[in-house]
Backbone as JSON Lines, residues from 0, in Angstrom:
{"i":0,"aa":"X","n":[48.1,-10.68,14.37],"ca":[48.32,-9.39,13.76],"c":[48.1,-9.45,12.26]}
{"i":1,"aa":"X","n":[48.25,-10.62,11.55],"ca":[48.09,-10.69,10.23],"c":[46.87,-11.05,10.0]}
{"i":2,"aa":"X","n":[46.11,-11.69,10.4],"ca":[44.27,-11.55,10.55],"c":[43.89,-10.13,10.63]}
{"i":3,"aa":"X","n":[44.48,-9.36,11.32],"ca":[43.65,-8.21,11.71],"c":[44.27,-7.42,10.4]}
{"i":4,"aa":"X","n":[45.4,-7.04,9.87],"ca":[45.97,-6.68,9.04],"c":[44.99,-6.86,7.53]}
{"i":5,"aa":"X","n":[44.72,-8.16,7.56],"ca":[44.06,-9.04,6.67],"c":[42.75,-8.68,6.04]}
{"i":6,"aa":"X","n":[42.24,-8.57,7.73],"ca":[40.44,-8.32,7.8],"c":[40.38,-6.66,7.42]}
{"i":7,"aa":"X","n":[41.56,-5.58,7.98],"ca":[41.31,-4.3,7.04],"c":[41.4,-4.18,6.09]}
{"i":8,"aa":"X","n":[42.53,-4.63,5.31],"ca":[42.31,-4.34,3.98],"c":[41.6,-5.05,3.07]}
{"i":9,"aa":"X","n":[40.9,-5.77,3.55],"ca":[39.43,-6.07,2.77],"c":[38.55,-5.43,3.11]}
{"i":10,"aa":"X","n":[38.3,-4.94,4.33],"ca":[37.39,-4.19,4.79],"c":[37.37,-2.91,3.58]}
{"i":11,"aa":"X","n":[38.7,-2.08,3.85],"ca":[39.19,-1.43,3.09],"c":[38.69,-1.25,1.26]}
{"i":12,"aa":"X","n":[39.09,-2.32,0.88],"ca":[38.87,-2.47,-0.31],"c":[37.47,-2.71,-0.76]}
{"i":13,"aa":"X","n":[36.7,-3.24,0.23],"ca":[34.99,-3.11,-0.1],"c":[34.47,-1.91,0.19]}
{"i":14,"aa":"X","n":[34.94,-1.25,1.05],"ca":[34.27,0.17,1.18],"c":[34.63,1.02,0.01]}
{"i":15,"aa":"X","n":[36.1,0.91,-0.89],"ca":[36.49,1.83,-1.66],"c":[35.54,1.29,-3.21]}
{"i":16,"aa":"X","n":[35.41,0.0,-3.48],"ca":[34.56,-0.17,-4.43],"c":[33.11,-0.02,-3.93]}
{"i":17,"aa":"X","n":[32.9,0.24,-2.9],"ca":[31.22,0.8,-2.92],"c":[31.34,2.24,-3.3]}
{"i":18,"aa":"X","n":[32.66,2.53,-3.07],"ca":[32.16,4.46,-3.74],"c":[32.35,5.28,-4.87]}
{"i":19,"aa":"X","n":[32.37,3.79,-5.95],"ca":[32.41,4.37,-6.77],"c":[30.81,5.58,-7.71]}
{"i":20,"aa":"X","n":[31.75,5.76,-8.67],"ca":[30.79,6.63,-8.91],"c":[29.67,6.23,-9.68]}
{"i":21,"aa":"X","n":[28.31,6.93,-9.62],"ca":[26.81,6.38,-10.36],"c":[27.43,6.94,-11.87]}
{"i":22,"aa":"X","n":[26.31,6.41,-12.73],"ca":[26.31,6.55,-13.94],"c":[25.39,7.89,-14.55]}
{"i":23,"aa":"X","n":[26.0,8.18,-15.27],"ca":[25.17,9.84,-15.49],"c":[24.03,10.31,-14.76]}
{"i":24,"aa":"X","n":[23.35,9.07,-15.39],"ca":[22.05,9.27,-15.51],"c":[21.29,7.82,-14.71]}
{"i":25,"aa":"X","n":[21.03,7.7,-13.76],"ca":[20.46,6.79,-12.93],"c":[19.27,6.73,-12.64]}
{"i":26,"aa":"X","n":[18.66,5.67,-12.36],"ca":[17.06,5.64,-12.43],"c":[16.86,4.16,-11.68]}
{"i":27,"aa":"X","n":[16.29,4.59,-10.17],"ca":[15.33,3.74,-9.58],"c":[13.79,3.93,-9.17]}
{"i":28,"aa":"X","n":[12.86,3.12,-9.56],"ca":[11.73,3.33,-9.65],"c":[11.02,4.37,-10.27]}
{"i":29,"aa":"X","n":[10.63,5.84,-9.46],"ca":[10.36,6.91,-10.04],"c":[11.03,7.9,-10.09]}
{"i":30,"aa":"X","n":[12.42,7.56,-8.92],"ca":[13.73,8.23,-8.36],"c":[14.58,8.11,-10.18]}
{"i":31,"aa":"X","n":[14.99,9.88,-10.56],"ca":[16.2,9.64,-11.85],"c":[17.21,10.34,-10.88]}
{"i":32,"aa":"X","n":[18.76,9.97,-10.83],"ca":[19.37,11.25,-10.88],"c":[20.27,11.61,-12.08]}
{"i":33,"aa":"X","n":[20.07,13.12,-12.45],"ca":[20.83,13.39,-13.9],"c":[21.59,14.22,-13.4]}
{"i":34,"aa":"X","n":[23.34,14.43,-13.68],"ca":[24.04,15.29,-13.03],"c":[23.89,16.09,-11.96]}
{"i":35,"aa":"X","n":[23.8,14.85,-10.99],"ca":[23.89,14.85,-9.52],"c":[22.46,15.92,-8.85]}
{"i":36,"aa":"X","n":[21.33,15.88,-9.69],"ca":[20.07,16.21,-9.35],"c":[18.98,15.1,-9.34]}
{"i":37,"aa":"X","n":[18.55,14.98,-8.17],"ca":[17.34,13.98,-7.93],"c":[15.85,14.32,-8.37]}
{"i":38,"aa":"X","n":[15.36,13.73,-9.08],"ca":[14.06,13.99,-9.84],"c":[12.96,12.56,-9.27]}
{"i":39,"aa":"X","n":[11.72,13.19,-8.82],"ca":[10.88,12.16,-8.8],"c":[9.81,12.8,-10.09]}
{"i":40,"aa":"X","n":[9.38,11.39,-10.72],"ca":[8.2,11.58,-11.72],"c":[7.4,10.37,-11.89]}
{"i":41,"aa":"X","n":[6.25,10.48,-11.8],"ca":[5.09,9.49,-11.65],"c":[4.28,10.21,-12.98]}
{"i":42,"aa":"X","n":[3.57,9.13,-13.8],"ca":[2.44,9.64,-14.38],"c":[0.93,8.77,-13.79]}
{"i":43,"aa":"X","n":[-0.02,9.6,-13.62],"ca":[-1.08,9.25,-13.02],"c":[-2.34,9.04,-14.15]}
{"i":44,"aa":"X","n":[-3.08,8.02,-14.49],"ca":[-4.14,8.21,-15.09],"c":[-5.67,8.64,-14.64]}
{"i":45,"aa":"X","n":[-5.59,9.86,-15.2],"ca":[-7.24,10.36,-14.61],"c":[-7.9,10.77,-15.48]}
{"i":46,"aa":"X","n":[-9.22,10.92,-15.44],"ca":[-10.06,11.58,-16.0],"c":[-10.34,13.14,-15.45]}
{"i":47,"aa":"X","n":[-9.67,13.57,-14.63],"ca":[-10.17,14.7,-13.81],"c":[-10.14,16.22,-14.91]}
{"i":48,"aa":"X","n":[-10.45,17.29,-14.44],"ca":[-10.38,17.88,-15.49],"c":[-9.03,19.19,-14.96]}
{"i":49,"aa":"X","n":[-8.92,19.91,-15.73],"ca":[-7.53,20.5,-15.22],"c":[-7.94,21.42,-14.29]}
{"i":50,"aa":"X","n":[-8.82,22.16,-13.87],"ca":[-9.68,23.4,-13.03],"c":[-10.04,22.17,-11.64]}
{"i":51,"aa":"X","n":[-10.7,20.68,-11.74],"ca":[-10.44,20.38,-10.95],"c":[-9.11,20.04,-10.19]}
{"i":52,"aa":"X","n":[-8.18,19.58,-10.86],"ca":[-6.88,19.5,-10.07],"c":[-6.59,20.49,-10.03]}
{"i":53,"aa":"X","n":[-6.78,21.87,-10.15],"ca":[-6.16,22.86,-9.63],"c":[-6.56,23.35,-8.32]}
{"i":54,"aa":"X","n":[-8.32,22.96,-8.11],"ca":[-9.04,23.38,-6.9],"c":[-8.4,22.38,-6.08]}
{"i":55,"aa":"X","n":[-8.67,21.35,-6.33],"ca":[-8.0,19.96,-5.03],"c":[-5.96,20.38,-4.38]}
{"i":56,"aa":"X","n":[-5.73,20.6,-5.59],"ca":[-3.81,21.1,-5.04],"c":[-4.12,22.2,-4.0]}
{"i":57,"aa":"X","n":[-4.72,23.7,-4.26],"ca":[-5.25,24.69,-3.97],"c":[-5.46,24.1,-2.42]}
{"i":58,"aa":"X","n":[-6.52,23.42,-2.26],"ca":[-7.66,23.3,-1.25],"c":[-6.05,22.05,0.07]}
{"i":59,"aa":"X","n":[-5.23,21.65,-0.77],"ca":[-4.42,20.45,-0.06],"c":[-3.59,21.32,0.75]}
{"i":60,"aa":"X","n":[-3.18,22.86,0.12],"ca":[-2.3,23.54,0.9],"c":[-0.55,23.0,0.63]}
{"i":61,"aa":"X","n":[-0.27,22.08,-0.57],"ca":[1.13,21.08,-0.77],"c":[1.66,22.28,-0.86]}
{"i":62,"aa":"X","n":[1.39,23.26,-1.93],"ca":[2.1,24.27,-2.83],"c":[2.48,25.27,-1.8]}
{"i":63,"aa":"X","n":[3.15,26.03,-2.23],"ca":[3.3,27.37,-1.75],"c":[3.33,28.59,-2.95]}
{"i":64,"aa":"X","n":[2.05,28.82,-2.72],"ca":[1.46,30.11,-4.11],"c":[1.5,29.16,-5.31]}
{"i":65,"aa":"X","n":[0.7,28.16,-5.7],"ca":[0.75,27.46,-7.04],"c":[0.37,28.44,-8.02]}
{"i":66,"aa":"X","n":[1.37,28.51,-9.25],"ca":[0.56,28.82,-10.2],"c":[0.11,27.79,-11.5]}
{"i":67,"aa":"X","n":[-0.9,28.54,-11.62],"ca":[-1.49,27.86,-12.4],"c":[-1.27,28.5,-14.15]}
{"i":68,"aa":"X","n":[-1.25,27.81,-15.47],"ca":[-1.1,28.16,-16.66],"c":[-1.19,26.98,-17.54]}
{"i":69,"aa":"X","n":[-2.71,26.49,-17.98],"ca":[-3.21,25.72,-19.07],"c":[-1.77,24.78,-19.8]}
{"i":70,"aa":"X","n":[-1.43,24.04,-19.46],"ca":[-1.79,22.5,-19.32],"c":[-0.81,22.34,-17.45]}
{"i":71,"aa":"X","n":[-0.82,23.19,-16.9],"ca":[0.59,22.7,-15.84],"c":[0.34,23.73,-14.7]}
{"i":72,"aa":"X","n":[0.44,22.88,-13.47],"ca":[0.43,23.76,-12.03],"c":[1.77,23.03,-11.77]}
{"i":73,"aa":"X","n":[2.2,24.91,-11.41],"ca":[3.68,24.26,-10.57],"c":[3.69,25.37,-9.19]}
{"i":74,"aa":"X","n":[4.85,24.96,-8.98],"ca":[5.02,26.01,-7.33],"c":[6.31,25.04,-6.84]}
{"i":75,"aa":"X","n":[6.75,25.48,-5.34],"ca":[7.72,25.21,-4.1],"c":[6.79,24.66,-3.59]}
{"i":76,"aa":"X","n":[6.79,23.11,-3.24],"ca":[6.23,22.25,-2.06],"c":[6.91,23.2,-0.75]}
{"i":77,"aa":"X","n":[5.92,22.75,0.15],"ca":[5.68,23.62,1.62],"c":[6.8,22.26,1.97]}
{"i":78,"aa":"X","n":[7.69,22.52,3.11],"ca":[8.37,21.2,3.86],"c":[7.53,20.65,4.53]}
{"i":79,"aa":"X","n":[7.87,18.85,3.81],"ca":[7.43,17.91,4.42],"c":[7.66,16.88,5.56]}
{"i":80,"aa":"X","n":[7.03,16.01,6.09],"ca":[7.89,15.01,6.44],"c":[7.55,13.52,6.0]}
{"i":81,"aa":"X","n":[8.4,12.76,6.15],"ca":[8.02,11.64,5.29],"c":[7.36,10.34,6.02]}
{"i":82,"aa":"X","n":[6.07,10.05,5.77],"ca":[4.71,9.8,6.15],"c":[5.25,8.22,6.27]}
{"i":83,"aa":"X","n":[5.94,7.57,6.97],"ca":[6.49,6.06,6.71],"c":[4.84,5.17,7.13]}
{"i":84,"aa":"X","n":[4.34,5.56,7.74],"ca":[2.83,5.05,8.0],"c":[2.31,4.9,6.96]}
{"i":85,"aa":"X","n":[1.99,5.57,6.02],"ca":[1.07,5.63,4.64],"c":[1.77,4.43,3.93]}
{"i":86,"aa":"X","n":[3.17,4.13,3.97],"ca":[3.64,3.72,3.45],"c":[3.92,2.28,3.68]}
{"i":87,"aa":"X","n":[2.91,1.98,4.94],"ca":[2.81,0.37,5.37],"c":[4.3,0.13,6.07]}
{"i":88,"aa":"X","n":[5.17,0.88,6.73],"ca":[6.31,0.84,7.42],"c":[6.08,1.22,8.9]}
{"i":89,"aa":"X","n":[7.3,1.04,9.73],"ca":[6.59,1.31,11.28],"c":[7.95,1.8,11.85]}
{"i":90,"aa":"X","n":[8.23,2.87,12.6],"ca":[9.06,4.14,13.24],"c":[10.49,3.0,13.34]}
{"i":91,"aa":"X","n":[10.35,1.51,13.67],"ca":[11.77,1.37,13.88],"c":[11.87,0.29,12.92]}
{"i":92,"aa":"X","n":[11.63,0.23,11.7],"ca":[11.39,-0.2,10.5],"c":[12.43,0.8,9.25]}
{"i":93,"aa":"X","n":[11.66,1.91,9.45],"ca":[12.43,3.18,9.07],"c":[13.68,4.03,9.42]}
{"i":94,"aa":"X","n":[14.38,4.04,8.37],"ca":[15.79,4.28,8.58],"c":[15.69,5.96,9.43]}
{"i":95,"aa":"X","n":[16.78,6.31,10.51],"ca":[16.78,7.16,11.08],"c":[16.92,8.73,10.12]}
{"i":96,"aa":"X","n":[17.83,8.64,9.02],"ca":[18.14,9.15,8.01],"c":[17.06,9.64,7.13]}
{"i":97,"aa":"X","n":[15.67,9.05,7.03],"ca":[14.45,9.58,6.08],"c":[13.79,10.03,7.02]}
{"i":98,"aa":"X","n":[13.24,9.62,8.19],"ca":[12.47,10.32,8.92],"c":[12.83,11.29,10.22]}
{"i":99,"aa":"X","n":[13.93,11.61,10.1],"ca":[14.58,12.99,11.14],"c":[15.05,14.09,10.21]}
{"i":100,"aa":"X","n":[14.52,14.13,8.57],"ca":[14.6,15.41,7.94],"c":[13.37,15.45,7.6]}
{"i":101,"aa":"X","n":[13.17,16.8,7.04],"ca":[12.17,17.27,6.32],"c":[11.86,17.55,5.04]}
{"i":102,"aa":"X","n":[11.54,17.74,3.84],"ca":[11.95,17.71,2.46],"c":[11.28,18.52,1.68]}
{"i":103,"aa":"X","n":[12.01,19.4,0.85],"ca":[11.17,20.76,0.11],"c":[11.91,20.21,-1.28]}
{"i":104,"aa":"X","n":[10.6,20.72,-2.41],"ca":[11.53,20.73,-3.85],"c":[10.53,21.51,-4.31]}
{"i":105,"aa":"X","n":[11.07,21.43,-5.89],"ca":[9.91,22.18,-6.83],"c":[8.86,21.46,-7.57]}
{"i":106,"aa":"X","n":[7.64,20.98,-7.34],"ca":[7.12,20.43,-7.98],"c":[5.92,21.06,-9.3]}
{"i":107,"aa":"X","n":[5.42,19.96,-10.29],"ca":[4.86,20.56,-11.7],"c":[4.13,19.23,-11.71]}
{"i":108,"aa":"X","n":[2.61,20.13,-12.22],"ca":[1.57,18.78,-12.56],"c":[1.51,19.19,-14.1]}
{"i":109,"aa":"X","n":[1.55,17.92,-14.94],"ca":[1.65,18.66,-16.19],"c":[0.11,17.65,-17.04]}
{"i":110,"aa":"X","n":[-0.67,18.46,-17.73],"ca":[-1.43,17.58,-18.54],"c":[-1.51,16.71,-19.37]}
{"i":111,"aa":"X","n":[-1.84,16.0,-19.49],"ca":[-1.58,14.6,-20.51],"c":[-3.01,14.13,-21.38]}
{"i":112,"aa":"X","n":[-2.89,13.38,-22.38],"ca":[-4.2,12.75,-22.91],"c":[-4.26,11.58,-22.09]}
{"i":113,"aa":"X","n":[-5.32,11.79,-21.22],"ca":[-6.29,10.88,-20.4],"c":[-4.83,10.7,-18.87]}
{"i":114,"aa":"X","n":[-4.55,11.54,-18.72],"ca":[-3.87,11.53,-17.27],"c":[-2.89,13.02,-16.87]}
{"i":115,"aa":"X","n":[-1.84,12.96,-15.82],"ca":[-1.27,13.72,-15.14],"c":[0.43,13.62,-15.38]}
{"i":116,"aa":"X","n":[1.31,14.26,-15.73],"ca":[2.69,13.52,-15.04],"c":[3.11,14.86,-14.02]}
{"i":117,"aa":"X","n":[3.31,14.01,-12.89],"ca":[3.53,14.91,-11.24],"c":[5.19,14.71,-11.16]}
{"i":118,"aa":"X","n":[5.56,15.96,-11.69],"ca":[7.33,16.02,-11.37],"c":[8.16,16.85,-9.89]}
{"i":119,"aa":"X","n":[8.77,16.25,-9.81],"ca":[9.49,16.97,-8.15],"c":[10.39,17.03,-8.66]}
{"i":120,"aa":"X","n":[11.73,17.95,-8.5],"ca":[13.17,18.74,-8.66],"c":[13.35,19.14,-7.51]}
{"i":121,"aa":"X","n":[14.64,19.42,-7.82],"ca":[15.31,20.49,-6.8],"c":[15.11,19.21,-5.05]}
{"i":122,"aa":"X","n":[15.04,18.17,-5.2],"ca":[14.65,18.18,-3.6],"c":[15.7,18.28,-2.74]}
{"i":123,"aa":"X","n":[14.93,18.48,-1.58],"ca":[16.34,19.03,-0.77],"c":[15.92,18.72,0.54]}
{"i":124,"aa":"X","n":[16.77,18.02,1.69],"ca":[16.47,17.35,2.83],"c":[16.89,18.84,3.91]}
{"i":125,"aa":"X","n":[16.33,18.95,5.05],"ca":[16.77,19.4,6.31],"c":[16.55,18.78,7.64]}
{"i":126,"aa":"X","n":[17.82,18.59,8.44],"ca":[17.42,18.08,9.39],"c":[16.46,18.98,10.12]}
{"i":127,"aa":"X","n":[15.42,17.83,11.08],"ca":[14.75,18.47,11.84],"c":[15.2,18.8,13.42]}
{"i":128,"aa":"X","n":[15.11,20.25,13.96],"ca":[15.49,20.34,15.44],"c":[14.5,20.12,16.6]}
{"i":129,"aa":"X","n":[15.1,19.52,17.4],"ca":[13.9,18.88,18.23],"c":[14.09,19.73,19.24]}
């Protein structure tokens, strides 16, 4: 009884220091979160010109009604799902949790000297009904 007693409240006590809380402002990879909003941002280097990335977004169908306004296309991404294939992963590789929702945010291509920075906000998961 004192083993088992033993083994909870350590159990206990590791689960309560895993929940503690993040730091303002957190940042993994391209993932920030700033007061409890998740932001992805990548900058891309291209030569492309801004009329072409507007025809290629346009022609991809991501957006929903992009607009467009000299240096930046933004819009509501259409819901996605998350492509674990592209990503060199395989269905039971992948956590049940990323690939049984779907994912909408607001995304913005913004212009740069000699590239792109591609921002996502707002994202937001839904489960999918089968």
């Amino acid at each position: 009884m004192k083993r088992i007693t033993l083994l909870l409240l350590i159990c206990c006590s590791l689960g309560a220091a895993a929940q503690k809380d993040m730091p303002k402002d957190f940042v993994n990879g391209n993932f920030k979160v700033t007061d409890r909003t998740v932001i992805w941002e990548k900058i891309y280097i291209s030569d492309a010109t801004f009329k072409d990335v507007v025809v290629n977004l346009k022609m991809t169908g991501l957006l929903d009604k992009p607009e467009a306004e000299e240096p930046a296309v933004y819009g509501q991404l259409i819901p996605f799902h998350v492509d674990y294939k592209a990503a060199g992963a395989t269905a039971m590789g992948t956590k049940p949790y990323i690939t049984s929702f779907t994912y909408k945010g607001f995304a913005s291509i913004k212009k740069l000297n000699g590239g792109y920075v591609v921002t996502i906000k707002k994202l937001v998961r839904k489960a999918m009904l089968i």
